[in-house]
N, C-alpha and C positions, 0 to 999 in steps of 0.2 A: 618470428614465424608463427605466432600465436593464430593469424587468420588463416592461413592457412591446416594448420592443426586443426580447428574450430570446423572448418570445409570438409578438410575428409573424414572427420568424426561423425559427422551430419550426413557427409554420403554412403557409410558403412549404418548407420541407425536405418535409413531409407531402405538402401538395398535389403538389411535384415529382416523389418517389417515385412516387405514386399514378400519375402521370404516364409514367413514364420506366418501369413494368415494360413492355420492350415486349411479352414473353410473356402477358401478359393480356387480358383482353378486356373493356373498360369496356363495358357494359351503357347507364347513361348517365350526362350530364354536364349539368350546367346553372352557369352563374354569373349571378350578379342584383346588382342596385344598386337599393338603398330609399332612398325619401326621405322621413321621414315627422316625426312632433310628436305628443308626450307629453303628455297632459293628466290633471294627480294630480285623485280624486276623495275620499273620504276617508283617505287616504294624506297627503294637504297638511294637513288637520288634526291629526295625529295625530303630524307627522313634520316637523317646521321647518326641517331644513333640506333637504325637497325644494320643488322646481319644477317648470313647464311646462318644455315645451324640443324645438328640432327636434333630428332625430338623419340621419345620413346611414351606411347600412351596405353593404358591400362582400361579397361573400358565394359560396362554391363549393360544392357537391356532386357527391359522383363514386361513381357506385354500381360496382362490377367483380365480374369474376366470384371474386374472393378477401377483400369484404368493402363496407365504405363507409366516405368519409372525407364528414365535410363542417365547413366554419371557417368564421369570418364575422370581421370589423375593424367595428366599430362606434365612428363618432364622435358625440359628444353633447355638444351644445352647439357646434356646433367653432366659430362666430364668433365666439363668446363672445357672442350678441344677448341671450339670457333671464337675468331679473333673476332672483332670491331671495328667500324672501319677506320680509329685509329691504332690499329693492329696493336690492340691490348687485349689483353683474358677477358669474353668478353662474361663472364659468371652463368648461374646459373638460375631457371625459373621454374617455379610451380605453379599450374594452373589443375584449378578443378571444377569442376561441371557438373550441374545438376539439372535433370528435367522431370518434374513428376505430375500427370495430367490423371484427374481421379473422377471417373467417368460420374454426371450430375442425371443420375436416372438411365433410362433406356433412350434418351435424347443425342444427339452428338454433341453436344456439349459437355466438358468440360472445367472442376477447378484449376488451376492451373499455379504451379509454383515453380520458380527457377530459382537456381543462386552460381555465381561464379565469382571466383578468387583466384586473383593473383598475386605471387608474392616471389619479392627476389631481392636485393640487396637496396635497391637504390628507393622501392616503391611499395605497397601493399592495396588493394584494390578487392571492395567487396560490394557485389550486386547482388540485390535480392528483389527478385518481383512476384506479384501477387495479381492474378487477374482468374480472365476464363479464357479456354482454348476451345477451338471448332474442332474435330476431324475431318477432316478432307479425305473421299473414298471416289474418285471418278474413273473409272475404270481399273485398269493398272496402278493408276498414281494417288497415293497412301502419305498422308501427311498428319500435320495441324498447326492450325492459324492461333496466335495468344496474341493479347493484349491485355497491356494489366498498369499498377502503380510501380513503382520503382525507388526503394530505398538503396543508399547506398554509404560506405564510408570508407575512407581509406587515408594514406599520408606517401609525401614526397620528399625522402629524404635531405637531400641536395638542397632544398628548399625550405626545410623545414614547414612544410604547410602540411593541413590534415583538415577533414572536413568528414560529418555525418551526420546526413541530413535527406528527408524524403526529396527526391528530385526526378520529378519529371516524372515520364511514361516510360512503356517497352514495348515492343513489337515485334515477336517471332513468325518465322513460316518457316517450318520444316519439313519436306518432300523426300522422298524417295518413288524411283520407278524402273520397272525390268524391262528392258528394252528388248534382252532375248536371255535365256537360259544361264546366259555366261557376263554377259553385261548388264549393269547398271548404276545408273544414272541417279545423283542426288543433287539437293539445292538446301542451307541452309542461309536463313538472313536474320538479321534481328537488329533492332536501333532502339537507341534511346533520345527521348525527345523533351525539349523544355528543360534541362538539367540546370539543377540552382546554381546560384554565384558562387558557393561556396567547391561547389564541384568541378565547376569549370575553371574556378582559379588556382585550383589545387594539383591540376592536371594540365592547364592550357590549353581544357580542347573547347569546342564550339558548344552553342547549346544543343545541336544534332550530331548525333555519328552514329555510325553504322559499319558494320561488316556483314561482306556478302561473298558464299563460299557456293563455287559449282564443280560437284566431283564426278570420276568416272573410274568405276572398277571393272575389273576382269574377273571373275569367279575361276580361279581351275578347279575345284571342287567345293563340297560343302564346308572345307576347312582353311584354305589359302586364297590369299587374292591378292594384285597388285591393283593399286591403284593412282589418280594423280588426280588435281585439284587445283584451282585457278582460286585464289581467293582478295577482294578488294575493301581497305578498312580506310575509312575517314573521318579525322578526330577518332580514332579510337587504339586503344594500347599505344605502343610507341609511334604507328603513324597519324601522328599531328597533321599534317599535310597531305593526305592519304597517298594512295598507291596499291599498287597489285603485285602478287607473287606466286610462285607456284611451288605445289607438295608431291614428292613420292612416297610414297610408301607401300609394305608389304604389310600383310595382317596376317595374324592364326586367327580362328575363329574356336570357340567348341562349347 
């Protein structure tokens, strides 16, 4: 679980930074705790070795006046309850997320840095990209567009292969928009394109895939919300063969 270790140690240095300028002026901050279950729709057919499963995420965003960081720890599966669909333990994963956009002047532009890690018995899986991100401010709808380089390394254990190597590109858009006082409405997508040989043999995915997530919360106040979520991946995590699923969950917020 080293890369993993290595991910949330990097996501607690960021958040503290973000933290510790005392020169700055955090705009705002929110931390939340989701608890929510994944339910594959033709994503299960398509892809044997996914499943249902709850997932429990842990999560920060800190907007300041020199940029936004925001990270998330997500566990899946973590009691190990959800079977496989050949109704075996199906184990448990860790993923964690990083998004840090460091404002380049009074422009909307953007440095732009991501990293994400998975890791769980069978595989370990690490991105990291380096590019520049736009803001998007059109009316209501609040986002930002990145594109950048894309290193990456990881290993498959079943297979014994393992590869690390700069591969390819990446390509985020991340949205959010308040529809009315109690709903809103999000869009996140990101791909990776051109991926070396060594990554894609390592993995058996294409040299494109992508995931694309379209969500929709309910606010009961500033502290809870339910929410649900359509999200479609291809070539990417365990859908090889892509497919669609959908998320519930409840959040705190504070």
């Amino acid at each position: 679980m080293k890369t993993s270790v290595n991910a949330i140690t990097l996501m607690m240095v960021i958040l503290g930074l973000s933290s510790a300028q005392a020169h700055a002026e955090v705009i705002a901050q929110q931390n939340t705790v989701l608890v929510g279950y994944e339910y594959l729709l033709n994503a299960e057919d398509k892809n044997p070795n996914l499943y249902d499963q709850p997932y429990l995420v842990l999560a920060n965003t800190t907007v300041a006046d020199w940029g936004s960081v925001t990270g998330w720890l997500r566990l899946e599966n973590p009691l190990d309850t959800a079977k496989n669909q050949q109704d075996k333990d199906a184990g448990a994963t860790t993923k964690v997320w990083l998004k840090l956009d460091y404002n380049l002047g009074s422009s909307p532009f953007n440095l732009w840095v991501q990293s994400f890690t998975n890791a769980n018995e069978a595989c370990t899986e690490q991105n990291l990209y380096l590019g520049a991100s736009y803001d998007v401010l059109v009316g209501k709808l609040k986002g930002t567009v990145g594109v950048g380089l894309h290193y990456g390394y990881g290993s498959f254990s079943p297979t014994g292969a393992s590869f690390h190597a700069l591969t390819g590109g990446a390509v985020t858009v991340m949205l959010g928009y308040p529809i009315t006082p109690h709903w809103f409405a999000k869009f996140y997508y990101e791909s990776q394109f051109n991926r070396s040989d060594e990554h894609r043999q390592t993995f058996n995915y294409d040299s494109y895939g992508h995931q694309a997530v379209l969500g929709l919360d309910y606010r009961f106040n500033e502290h809870w919300t339910l929410g649900t979520l359509y999200k479609h991946r291809q070539s990417w995590g365990g859908a090889l063969n892509g497919g669609g699923e959908v998320m519930l969950e409840a959040g705190y917020h504070f």
